[in-house]
ROKOLLUM-787563 format. One record per atom (N, C-alpha, C): residue in one letter; residue number from 1; z, x, y. Coordinates in Angstrom, 1 decimal, decimal comma, always signed. Example, Ala and Ser with C-alpha at 12.3 -4.5 7.8 and 13.67 -1.06 7.14 Angstrom:
<semars>
   resn   resi        Z        X        Y
      A      1     +7,8    +13,2     -5,7
      A      1     +7,8    +12,3     -4,5
      A      1     +7,8    +13,2     -3,3
      S      2     +7,1    +12,8     -2,2
      S      2     +7,1    +13,7     -1,1
      S      2     +7,9    +12,9     +0,0
</semars>
This chain:
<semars>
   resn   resi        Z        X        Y
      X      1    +74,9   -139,2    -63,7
      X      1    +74,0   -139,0    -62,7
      X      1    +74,6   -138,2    -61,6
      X      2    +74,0   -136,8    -61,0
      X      2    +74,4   -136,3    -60,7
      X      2    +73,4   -136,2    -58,9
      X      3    +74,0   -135,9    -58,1
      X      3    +73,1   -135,8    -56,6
      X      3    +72,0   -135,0    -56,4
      X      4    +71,8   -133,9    -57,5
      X      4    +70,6   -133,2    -57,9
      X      4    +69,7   -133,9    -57,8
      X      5    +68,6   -133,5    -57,2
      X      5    +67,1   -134,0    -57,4
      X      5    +66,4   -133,5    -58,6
      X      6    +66,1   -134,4    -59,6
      X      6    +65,2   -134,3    -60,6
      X      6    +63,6   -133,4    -60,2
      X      7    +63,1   -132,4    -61,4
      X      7    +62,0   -132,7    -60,9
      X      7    +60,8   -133,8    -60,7
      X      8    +61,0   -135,1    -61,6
      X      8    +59,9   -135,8    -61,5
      X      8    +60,6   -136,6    -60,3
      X      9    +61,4   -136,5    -59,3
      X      9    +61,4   -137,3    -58,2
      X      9    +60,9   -136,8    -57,1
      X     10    +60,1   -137,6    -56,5
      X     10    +59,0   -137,5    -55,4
      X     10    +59,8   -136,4    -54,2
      X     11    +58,6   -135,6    -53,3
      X     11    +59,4   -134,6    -52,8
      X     11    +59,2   -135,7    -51,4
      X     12    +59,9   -135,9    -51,1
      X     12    +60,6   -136,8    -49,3
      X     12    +59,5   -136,2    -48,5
      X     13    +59,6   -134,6    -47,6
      X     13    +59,0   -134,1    -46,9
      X     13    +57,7   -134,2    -47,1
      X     14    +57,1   -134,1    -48,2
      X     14    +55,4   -134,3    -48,2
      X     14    +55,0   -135,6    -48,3
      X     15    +55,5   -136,1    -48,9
      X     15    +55,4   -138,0    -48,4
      X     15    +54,9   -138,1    -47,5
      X     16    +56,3   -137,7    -46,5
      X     16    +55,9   -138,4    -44,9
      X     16    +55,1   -137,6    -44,2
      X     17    +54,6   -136,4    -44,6
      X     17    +53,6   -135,5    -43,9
      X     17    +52,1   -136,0    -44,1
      X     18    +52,1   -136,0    -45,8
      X     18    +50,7   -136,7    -46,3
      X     18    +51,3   -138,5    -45,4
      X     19    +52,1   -138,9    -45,6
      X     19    +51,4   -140,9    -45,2
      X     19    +51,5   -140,6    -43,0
      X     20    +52,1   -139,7    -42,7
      X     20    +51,6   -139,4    -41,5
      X     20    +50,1   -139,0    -40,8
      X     21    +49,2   -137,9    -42,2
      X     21    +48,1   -137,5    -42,2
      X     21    +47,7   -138,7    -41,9
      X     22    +47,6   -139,7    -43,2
      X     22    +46,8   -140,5    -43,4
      X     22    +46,7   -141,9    -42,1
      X     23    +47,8   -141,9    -41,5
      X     23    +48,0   -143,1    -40,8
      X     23    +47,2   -142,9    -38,8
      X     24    +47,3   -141,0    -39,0
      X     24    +46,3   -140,6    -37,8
      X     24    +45,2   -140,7    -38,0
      X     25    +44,5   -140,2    -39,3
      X     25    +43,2   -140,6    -40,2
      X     25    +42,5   -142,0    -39,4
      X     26    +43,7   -142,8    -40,2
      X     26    +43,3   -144,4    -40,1
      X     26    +43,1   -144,7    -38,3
      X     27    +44,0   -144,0    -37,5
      X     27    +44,4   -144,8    -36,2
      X     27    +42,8   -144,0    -35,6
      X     28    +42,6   -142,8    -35,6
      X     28    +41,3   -141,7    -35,1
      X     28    +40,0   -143,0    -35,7
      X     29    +40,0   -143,2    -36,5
      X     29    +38,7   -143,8    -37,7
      X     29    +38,6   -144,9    -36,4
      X     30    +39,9   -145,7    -36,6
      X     30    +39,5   -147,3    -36,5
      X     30    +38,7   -147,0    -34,5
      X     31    +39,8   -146,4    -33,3
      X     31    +39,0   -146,0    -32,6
      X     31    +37,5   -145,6    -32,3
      X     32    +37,4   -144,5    -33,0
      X     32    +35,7   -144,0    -33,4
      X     32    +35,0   -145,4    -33,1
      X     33    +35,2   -146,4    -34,2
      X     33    +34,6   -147,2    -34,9
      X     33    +34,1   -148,1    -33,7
      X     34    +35,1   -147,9    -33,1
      X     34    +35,4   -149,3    -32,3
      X     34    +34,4   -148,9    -31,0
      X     35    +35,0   -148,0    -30,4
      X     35    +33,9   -147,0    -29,7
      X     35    +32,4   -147,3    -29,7
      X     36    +32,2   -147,4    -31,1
      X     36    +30,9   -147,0    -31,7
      X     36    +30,6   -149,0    -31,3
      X     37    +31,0   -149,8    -31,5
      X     37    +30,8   -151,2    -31,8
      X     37    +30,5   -151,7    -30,4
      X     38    +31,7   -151,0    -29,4
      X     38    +31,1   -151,1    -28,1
      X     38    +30,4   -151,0    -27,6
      X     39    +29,9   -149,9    -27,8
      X     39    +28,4   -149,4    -27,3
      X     39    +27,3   -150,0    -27,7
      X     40    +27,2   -150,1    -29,1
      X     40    +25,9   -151,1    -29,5
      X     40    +26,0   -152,1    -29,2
      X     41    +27,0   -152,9    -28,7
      X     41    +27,1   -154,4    -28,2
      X     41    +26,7   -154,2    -26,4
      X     42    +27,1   -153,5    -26,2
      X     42    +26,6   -153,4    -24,5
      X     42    +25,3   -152,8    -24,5
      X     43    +24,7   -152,3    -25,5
      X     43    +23,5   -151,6    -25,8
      X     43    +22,8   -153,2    -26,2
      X     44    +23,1   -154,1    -27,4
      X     44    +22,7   -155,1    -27,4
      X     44    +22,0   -156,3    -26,1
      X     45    +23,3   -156,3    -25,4
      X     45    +23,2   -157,1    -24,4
      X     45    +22,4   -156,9    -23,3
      X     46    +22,3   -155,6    -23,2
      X     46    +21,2   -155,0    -22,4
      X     46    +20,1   -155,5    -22,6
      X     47    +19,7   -155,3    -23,6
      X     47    +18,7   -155,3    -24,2
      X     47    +17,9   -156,5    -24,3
      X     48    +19,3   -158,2    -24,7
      X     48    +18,4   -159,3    -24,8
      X     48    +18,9   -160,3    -23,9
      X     49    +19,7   -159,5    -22,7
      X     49    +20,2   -160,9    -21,6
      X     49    +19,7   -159,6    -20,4
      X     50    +20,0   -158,8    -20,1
      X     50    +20,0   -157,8    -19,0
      X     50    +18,7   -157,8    -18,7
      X     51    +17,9   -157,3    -19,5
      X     51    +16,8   -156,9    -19,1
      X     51    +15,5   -158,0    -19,2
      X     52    +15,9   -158,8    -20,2
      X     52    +14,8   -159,8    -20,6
      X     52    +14,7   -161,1    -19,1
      X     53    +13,5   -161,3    -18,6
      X     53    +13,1   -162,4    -17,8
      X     53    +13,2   -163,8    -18,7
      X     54    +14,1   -164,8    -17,9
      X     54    +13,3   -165,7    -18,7
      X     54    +12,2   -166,8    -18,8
      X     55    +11,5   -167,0    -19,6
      X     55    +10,6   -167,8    -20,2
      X     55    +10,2   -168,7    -18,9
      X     56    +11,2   -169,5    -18,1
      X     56    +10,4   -170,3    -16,9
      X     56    +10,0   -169,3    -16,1
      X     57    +10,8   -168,1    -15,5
      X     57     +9,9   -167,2    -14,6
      X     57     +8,7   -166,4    -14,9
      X     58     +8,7   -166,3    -16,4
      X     58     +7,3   -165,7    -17,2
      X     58     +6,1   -166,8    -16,7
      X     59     +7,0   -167,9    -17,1
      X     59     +5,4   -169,2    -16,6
      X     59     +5,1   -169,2    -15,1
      X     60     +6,4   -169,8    -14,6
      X     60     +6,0   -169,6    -12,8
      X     60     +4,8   -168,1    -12,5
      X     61     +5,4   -167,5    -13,1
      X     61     +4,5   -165,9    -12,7
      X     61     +3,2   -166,0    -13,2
      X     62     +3,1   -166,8    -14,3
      X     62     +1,7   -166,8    -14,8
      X     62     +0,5   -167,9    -13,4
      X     63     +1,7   -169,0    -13,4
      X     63     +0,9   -170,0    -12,6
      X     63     +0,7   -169,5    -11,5
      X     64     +1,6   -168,9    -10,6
      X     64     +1,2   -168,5     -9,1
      X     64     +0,2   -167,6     -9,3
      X     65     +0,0   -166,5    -10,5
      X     65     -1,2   -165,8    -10,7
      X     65     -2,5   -166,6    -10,4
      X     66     -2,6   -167,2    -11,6
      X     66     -3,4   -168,2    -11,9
      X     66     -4,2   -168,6    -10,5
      X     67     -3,1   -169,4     -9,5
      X     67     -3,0   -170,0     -8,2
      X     67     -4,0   -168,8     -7,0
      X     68     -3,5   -167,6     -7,6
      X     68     -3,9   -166,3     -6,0
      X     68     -5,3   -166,0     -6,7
      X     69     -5,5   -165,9     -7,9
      X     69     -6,5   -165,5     -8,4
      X     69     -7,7   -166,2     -8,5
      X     70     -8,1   -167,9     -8,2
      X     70     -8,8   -169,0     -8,7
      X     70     -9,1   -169,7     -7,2
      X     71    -10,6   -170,0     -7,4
      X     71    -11,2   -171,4     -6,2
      X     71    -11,0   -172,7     -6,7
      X     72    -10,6   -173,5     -5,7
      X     72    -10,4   -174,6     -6,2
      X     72    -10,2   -175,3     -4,6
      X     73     -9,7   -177,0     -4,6
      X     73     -9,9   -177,6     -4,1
      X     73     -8,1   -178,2     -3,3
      X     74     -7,4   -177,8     -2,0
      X     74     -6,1   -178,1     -1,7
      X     74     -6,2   -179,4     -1,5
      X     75     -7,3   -180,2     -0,8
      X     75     -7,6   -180,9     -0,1
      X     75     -8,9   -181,9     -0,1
      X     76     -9,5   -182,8     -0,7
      X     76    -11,1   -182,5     -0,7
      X     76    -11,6   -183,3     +0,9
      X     77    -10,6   -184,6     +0,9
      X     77    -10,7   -185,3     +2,2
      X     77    -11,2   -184,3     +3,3
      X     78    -10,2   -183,6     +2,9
      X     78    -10,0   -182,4     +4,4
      X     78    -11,4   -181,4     +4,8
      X     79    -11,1   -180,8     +3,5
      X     79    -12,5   -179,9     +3,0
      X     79    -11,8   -178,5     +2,9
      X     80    -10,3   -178,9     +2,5
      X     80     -9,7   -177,3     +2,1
      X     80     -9,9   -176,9     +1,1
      X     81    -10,1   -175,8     +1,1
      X     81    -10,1   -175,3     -0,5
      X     81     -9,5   -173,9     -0,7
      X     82     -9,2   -173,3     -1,6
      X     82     -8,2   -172,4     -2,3
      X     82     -9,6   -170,7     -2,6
      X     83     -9,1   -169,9     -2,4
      X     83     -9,8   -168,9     -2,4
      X     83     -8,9   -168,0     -3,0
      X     84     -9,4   -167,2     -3,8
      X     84     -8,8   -166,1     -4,8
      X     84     -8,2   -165,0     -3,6
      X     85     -6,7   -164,3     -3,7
      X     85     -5,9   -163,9     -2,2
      X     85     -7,2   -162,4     -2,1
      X     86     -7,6   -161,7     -2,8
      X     86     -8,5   -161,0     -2,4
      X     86     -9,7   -160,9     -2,0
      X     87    -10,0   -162,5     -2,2
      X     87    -11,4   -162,4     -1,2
      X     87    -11,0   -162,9     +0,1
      X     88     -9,7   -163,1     -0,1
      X     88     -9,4   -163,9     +1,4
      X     88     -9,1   -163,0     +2,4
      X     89     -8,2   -161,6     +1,8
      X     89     -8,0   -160,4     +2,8
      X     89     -9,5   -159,8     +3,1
      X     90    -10,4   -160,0     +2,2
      X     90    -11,5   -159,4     +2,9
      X     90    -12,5   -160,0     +3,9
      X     91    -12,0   -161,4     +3,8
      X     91    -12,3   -162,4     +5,0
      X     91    -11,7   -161,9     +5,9
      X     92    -10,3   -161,7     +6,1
      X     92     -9,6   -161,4     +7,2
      X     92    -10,0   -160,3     +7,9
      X     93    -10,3   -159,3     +6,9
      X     93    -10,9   -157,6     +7,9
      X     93    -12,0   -157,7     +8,5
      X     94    -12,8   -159,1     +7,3
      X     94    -14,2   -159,1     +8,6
      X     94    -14,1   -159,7    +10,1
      X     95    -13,2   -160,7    +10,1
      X     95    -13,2   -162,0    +10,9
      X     95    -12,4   -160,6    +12,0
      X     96    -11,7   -160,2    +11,6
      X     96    -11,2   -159,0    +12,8
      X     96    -11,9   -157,8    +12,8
      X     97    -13,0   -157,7    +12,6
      X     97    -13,4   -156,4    +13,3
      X     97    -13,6   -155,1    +12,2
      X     98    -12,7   -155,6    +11,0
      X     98    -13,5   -154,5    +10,0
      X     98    -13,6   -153,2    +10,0
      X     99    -12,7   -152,8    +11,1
      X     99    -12,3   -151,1    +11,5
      X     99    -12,0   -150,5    +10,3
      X    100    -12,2   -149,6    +10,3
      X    100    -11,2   -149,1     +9,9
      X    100     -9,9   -148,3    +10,1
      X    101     -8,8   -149,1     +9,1
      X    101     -7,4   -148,8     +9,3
      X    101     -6,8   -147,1     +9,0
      X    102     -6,4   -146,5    +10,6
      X    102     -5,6   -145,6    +10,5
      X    102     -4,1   -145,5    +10,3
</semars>
């Protein structure tokens, strides 16, 4: 056995050039990836905690509608009663004078 390199033994320098290629390959890839997982997860979250109302304020908002929009009775002892909020502003412009606003 002599210190000669054979030709079927692997050549050293392209080894480590090719398993260097391949290990920037891998390190660039897994970044990208990662990058990419970020974004659609903060893209997710946006999407179903950020922006979404939830469900009790959809109701409250429905009821207070409900509430400004509808006649009905606060009081009956009293003789209060509830008036839809836009017929009530237009009570108010009569009860004052009904100008018109410059």
């Amino acid at each position: 056995m002599s210190g000669k390199p054979n030709e079927r033994d692997p050549n050293t320098f392209w080894t480590v050039v090719v398993l260097c290629a391949f290990a920037i390959v891998t390190f660039a890839s897994v970044i990208f990836l990662q990058a990419i997982f970020f974004h659609v997860e903060k893209k997710e979250i946006e999407e179903k905690v950020v922006n979404r109302l939830p469900d009790e304020l959809i109701e409250l908002r429905e009821k207070q509608s409900a509430l400004l929009s509808s006649y009905g009775w606060t009081d009956r002892d009293a003789g209060a009663v509830t008036i839809p909020i836009d017929r009530a502003m237009e009570l108010v412009v009569e009860e004052n004078g009904g100008g018109d606003a410059k």
